[in-house]
TIFIGU-256094 format. One record per residue (C-alpha): residue number from 1; residue in three letters; z, y, x. Coordinates in nm, 4 decimals. Each point is the difference from the previous one (the first is absolute). Layout:
residues N
R   pos   code         c3         c2         c1
R   NUM    ALA          Z          Y          X
...
***
This chain:
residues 94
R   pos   code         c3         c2         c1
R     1    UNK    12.8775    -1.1642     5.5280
R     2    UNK     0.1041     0.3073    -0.1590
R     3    UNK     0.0634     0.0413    -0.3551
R     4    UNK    -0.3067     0.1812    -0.1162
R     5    UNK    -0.2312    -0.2474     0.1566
R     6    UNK     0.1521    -0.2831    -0.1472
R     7    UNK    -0.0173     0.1769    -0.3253
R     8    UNK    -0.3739     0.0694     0.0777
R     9    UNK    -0.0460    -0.3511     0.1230
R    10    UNK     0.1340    -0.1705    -0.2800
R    11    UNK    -0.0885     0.2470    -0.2787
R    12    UNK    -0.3102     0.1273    -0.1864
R    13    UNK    -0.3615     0.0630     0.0922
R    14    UNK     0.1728     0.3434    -0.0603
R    15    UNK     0.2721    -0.0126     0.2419
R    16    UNK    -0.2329    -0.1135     0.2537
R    17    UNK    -0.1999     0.3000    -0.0660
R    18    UNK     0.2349     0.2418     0.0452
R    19    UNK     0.2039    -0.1296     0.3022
R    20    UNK    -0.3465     0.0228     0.1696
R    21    UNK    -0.0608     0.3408    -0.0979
R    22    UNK     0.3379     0.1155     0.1389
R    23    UNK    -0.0386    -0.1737     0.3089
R    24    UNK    -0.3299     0.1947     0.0424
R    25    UNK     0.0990     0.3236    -0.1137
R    26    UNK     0.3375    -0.0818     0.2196
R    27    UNK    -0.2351    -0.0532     0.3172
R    28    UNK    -0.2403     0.2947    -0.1029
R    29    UNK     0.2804     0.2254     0.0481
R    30    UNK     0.1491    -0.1366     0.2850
R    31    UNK    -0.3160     0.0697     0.1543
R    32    UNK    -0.0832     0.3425    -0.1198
R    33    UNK     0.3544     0.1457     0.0052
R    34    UNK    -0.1285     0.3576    -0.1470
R    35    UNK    -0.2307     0.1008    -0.2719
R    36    UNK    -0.3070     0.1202     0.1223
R    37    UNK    -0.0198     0.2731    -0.2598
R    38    UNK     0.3840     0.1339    -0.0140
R    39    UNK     0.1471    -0.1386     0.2586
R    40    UNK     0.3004    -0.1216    -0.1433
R    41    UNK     0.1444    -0.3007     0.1324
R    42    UNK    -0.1157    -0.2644    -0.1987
R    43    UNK     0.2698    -0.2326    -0.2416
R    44    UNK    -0.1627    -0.3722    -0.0830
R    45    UNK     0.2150     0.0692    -0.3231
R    46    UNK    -0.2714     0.3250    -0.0866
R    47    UNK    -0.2841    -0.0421     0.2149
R    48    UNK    -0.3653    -0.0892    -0.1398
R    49    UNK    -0.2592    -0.2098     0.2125
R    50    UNK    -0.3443     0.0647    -0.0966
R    51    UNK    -0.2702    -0.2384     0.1147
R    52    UNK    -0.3538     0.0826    -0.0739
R    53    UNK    -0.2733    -0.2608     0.0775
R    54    UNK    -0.3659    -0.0131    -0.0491
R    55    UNK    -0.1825    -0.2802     0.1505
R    56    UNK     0.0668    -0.0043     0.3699
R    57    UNK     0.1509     0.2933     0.0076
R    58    UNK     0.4279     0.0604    -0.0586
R    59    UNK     0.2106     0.3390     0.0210
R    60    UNK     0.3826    -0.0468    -0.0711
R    61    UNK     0.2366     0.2980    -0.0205
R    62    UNK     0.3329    -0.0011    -0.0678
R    63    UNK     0.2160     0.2988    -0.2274
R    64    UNK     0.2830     0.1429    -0.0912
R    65    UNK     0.0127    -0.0939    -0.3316
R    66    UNK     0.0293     0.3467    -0.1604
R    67    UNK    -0.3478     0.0700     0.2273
R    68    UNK    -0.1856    -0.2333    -0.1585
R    69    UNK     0.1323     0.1051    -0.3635
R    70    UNK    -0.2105     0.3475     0.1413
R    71    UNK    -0.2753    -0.1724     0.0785
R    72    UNK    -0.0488    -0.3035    -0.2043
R    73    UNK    -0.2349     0.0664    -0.2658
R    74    UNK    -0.2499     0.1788     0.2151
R    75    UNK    -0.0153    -0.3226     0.2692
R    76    UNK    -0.0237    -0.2334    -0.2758
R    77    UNK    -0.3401     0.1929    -0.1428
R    78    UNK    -0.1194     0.0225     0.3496
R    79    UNK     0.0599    -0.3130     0.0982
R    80    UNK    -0.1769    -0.1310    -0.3283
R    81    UNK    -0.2537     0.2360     0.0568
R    82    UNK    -0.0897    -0.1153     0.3243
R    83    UNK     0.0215    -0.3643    -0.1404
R    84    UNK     0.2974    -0.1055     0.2439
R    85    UNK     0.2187    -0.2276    -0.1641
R    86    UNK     0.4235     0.1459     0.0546
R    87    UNK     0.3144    -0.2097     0.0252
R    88    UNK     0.3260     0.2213    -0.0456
R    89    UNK     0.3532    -0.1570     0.0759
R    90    UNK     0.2597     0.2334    -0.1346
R    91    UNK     0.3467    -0.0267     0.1522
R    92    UNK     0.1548     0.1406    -0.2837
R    93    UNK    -0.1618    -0.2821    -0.2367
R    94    UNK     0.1482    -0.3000     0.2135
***
């Protein structure tokens, strides 16, 4: 077992929390290599996952994290204005 999931394992509600988060955002990336909307290659360290879910219904994108920064506040109100409810993990929070 590696350090950081022992640390998770044995830690907080917290540290639980945000060793799942990376390990999503880690496998979002993996999968998506480039950002749909630059292109860059994406970096688990900057990247943003975005998943948007309303009822039945689920869209996840993932962004460079300076791409999202663009387009952040006008998701968000669209998102909320179409009543979907948004989950962002932020690589450069974790």
């Amino acid at each position: 077992m590696n350090e950081e999931m022992a640390k998770a394992f044995l830690g907080t509600d917290q540290d639980r929390d945000a060793f799942v988060n990376r390990e999503t955002l880690r496998h979002a990336v993996a999968r998506a290599i480039f950002c749909r909307y630059s292109g860059k290659v994406l970096d688990v360290r900057t990247a943003v996952l975005v998943e948007a879910s309303k009822g039945e219904r689920r869209s996840m994108e993932v962004l460079d994290g300076a791409d999202w920064d663009s387009v952040k506040d006008a998701a968000l109100a669209k998102f909320a204005e179409l009543g979907w409810m948004v989950e962002v993990i932020d690589g450069r929070t974790l």
